[in-house]
C-alpha positions in Angstrom: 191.3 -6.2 56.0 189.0 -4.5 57.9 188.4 -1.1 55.7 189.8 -3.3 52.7 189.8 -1.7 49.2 188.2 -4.3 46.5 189.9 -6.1 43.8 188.2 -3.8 41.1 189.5 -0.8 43.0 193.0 -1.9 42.7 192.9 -2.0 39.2 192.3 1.8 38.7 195.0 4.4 39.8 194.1 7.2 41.8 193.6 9.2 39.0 191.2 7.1 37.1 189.0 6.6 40.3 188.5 10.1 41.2 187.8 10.5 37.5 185.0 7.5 37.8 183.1 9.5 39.7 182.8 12.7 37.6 178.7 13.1 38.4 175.3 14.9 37.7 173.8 17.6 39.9 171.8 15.6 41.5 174.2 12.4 41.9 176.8 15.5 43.4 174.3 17.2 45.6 173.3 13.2 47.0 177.3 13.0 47.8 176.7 16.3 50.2 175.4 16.1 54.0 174.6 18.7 56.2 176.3 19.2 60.1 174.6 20.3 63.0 178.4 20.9 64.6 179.1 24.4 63.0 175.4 25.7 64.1 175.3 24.5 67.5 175.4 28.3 68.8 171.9 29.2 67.2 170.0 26.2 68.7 167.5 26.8 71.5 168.4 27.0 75.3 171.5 24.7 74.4 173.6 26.9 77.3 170.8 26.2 79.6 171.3 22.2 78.9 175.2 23.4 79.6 174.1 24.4 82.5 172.3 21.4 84.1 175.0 19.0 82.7 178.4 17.7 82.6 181.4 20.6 82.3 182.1 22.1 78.8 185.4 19.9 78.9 183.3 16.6 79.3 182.4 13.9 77.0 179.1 14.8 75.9 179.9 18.6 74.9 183.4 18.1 73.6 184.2 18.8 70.1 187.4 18.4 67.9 189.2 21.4 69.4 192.7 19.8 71.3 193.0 19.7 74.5 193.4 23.1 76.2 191.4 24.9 73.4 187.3 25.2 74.2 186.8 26.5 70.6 184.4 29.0 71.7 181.7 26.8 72.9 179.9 28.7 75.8 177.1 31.1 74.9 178.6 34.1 76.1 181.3 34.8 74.6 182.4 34.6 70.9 181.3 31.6 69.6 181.4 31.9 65.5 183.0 33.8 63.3 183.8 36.2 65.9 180.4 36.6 66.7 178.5 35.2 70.0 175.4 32.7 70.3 173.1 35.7 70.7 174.7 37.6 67.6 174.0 34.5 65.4 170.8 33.9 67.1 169.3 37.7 65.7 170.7 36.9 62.3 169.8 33.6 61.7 166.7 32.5 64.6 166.9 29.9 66.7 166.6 25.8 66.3 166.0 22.7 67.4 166.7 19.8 66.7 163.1 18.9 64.9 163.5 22.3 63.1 167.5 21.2 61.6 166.0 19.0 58.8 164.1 22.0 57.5 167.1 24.0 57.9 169.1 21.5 55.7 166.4 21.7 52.8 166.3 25.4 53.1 170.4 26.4 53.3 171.5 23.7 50.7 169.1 23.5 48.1 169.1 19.7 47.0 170.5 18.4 49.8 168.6 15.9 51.9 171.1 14.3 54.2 172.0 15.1 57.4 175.2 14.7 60.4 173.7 15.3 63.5 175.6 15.5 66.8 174.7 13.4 69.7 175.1 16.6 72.6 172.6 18.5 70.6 169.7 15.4 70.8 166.5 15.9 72.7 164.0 18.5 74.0 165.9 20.5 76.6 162.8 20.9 78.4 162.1 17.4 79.6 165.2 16.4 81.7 163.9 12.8 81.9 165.6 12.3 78.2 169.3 13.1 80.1 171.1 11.4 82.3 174.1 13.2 84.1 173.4 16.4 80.8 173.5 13.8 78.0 170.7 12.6 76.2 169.6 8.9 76.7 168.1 7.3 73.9 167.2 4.5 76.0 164.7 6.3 78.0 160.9 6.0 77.4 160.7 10.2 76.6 164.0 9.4 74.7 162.5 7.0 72.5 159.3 9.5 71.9 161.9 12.1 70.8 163.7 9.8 68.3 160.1 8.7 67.0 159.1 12.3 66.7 162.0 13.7 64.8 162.1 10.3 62.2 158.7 11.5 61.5 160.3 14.8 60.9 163.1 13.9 58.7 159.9 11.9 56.5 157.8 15.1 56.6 160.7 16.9 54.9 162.0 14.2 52.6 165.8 14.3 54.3 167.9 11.6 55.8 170.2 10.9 58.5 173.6 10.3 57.1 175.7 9.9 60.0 175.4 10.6 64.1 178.7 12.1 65.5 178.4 10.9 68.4 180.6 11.5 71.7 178.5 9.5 74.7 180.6 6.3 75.2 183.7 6.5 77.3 186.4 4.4 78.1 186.3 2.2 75.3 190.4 2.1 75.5 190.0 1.0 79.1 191.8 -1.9 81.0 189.0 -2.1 83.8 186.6 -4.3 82.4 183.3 -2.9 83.5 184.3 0.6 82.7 185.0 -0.5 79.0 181.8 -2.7 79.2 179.9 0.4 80.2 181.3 2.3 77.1 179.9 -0.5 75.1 176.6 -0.9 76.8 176.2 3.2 76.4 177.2 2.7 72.3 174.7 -0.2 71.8 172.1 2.2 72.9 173.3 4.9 70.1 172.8 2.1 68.3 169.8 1.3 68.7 168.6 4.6 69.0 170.4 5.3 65.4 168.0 2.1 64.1 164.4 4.6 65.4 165.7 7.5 63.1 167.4 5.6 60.0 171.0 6.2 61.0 173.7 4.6 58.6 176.3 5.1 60.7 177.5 6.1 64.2 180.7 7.7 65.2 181.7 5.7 68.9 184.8 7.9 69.8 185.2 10.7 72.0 188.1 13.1 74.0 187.3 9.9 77.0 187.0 7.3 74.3 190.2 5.7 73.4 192.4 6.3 76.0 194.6 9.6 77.1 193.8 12.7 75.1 197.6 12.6 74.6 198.3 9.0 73.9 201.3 7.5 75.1 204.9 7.9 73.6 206.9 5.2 73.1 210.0 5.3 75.5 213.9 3.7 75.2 213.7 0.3 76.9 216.2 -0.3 79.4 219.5 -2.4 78.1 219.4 -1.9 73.9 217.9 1.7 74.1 215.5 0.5 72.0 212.2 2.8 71.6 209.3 0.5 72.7 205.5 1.9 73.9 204.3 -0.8 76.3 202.0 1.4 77.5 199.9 1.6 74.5 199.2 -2.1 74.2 196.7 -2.4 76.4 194.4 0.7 75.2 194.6 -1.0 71.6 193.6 -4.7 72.9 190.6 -3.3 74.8 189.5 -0.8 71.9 189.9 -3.6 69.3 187.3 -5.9 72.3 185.2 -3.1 72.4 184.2 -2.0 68.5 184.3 -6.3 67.8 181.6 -6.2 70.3 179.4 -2.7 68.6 180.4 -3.7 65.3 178.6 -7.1 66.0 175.6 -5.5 67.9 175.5 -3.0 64.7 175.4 -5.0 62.1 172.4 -6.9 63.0 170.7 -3.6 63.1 172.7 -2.9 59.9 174.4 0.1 60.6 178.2 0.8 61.0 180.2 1.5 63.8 182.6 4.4 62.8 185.8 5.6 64.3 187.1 9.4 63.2 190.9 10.6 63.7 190.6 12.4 67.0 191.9 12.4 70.0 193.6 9.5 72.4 194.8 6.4 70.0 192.5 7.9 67.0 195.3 10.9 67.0 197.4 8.3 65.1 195.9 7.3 61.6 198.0 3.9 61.9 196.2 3.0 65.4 192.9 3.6 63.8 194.2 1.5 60.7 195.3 -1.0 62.9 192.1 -1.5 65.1 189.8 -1.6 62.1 192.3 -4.5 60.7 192.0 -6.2 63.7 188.2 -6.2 64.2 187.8 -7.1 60.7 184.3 -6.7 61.0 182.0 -5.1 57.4 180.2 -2.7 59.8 183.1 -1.0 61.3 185.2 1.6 59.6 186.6 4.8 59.6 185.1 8.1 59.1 188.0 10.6 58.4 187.6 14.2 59.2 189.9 16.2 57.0 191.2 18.5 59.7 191.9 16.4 63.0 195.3 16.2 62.9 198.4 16.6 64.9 200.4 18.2 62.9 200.5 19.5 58.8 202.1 16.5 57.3 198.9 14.6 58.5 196.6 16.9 56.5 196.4 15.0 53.4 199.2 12.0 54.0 197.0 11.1 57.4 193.8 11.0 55.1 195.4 9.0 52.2 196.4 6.3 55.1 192.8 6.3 56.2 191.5 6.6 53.0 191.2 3.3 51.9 188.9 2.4 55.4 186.2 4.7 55.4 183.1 3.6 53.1 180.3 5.8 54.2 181.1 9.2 55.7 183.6 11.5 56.1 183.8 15.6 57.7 184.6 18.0 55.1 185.7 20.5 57.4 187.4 23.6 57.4 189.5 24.7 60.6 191.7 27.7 60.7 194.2 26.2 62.7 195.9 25.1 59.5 195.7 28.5 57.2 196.4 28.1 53.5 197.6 24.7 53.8 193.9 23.7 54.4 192.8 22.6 51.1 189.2 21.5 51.1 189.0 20.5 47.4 192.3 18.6 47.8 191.1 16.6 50.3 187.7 16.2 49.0 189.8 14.6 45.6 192.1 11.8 47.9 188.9 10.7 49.0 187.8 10.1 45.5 190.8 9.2 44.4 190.5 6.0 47.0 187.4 4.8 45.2 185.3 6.9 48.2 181.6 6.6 47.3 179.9 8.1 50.2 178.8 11.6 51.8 180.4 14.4 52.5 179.3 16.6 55.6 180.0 20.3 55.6 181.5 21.2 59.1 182.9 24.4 59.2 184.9 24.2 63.0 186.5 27.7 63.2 187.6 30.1 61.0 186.9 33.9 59.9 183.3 32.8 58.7 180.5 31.8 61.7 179.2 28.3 61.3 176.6 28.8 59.0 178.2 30.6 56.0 181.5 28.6 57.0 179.0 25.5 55.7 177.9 27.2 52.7 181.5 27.7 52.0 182.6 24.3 52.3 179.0 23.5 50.3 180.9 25.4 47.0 184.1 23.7 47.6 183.2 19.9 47.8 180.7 20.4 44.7 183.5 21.8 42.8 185.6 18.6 44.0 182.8 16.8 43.1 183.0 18.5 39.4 186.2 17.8 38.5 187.9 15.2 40.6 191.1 15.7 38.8 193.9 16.0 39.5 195.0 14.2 43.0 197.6 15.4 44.8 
């Protein structure tokens, strides 16, 4: 089984597991990443890179919002919290991406690894790192960049955790050279990811794996019988296409990731399913707690994934749920599954603005971390 839980795992009940890993301060604040995702509206000339690239709707700039809902990504209007890019600008300054490790050290004292998003890569001011808006890491000023800001995360003693990363397309697709292009474009993530210490690298996106909106299954004719021939196809060629990243990743050593967001990664049994399928140690999921299509899928979609994701996973908040968004809880399933790995703070909307919706989430996955009982 590809995310497969180990035969020492299964001898522990959910209870005892998340108990397992009652830890120290330091062991707690090791479990903690930070996310570049909620503070994307304070760094520099991002609405000028906007501007010279692909649509807000497009692959590269997308985020987790569903389709139809831009979640307040422009820099005009409000952006965080209410508040707009130049608001949080005047109250916080203004980044890079060289200046994010710092940022990490000095907002989360103790914590020293780091979720970086792929659309925020690269010095704005040097188009020869982008092709079509996005940032290449292929490219000989690319490269320079990636160089540059590993030196950076060594200067400041911090680590990158995880790259959420939305470049390759059509990884879901039945054309063949489309999907190869997809893979070709995640290879060089990959290798990219190698320059700057990456463990892992998320490979899905809104254009990823298929339709935003996957396709239902429909009543054959004859029987009646539901049936979704249509989604066949988009499974086979996702299934090709992470057997062929997961390959290319593991002899660089790091893991190809897929999180539960749109097209077939809507479904926590598609995702389940694929990573079965490949069967490969360096592909796995990375759930984020609050991608869901509908409430049910809050914490019964992330006990199904649960068992599959090793490394990473987004803690986030997102007001689109209310009450029923229970940080903590989720925080404890993923404990509870024997989950050893980090935990990145991304705060996607709410009544807070990015930053202090991080520090929030900062309190409530330490406090997970404290007491990891009970599981619910």
């Amino acid at each position: 089984m590809g995310g497969g839980v180990t035969a020492a795992a299964l001898l522990l009940t959910p209870q005892e597991q998340a108990k397992a890993q009652a830890l120290d301060e330091k062991s707690k604040l090791n479990r903690i990443a930070s996310c570049s995702w909620p503070i994307r509206f304070i760094f520099k000339n991002l609405a000028s890179r906007l501007r010279r690239g692909p649509p807000a709707n497009s692959a590269a700039n997308q985020g987790d919002a569903p389709p139809g809902r831009s979640g307040g990504r422009g820099g005009q209007g409000p952006a965080s919290g209410g508040l707009t890019s130049a608001d949080l600008k005047k109250l916080y300054g203004e980044l890079t991406m060289m200046d994010f490790p710092q940022f990490t050290k000095d907002t989360f004292p103790g914590v020293t690894q780091m979720d970086i998003r792929s659309s925020l890569f690269g010095d704005v001011t040097d188009d020869s790192m982008f092709i079509q808006g996005m940032f290449d890491p292929s490219t000989a000023s690319g490269k320079k960049w990636l160089e540059k800001f590993a030196d950076k995360t060594v200067e400041t003693g911090t680590k990158v955790r995880h790259i959420s990363n939305n470049a390759p397309t059509n990884l879901a697709s039945s054309d063949t050279a489309l999907r190869k292009a997809g893979v070709e474009v995640g290879k060089k993530w990959l290798d990219g990811a190698k320059l700057i210490g990456a463990r892992t690298v998320r490979m899905n996106s809104p254009q990823a794996l298929g339709p935003s909106i996957r396709p239902p299954a429909t009543l054959r004719p004859g029987d009646q019988y539901p049936k979704n021939d249509d989604i066949l196809p988009l499974i086979a060629a996702a299934i090709e296409s992470y057997k062929e990243m997961a390959d290319y990743g593991g002899n660089l050593g790091i893991k190809v990731t897929i999180e539960n967001h749109w097209g077939l990664a809507a479904d926590p049994m598609n995702i389940r399913a694929i990573l079965d399928e490949v069967n490969h140690p360096y592909c796995e999921a990375s759930p984020d707690f609050c991608n869901w299509e509908n409430e049910y899928m809050l914490f019964h979609g992330l006990k199904a994934l649960a068992p599959y994701a090793h490394t990473h996973v987004h803690a986030k908040y997102w007001d689109r749920w209310g009450t029923k968004n229970d940080v903590q809880r989720s925080t404890r399933i993923m404990l509870a599954s024997g989950f050893k790995g980090t935990f990145a703070l991304e705060y996607e909307a709410g009544p807070l603005n990015g930053i202090e919706g991080a520090k929030y989430l900062f309190k409530e996955v330490m406090a997970a971390l404290s007491a990891p009982t009970p599981v619910v």
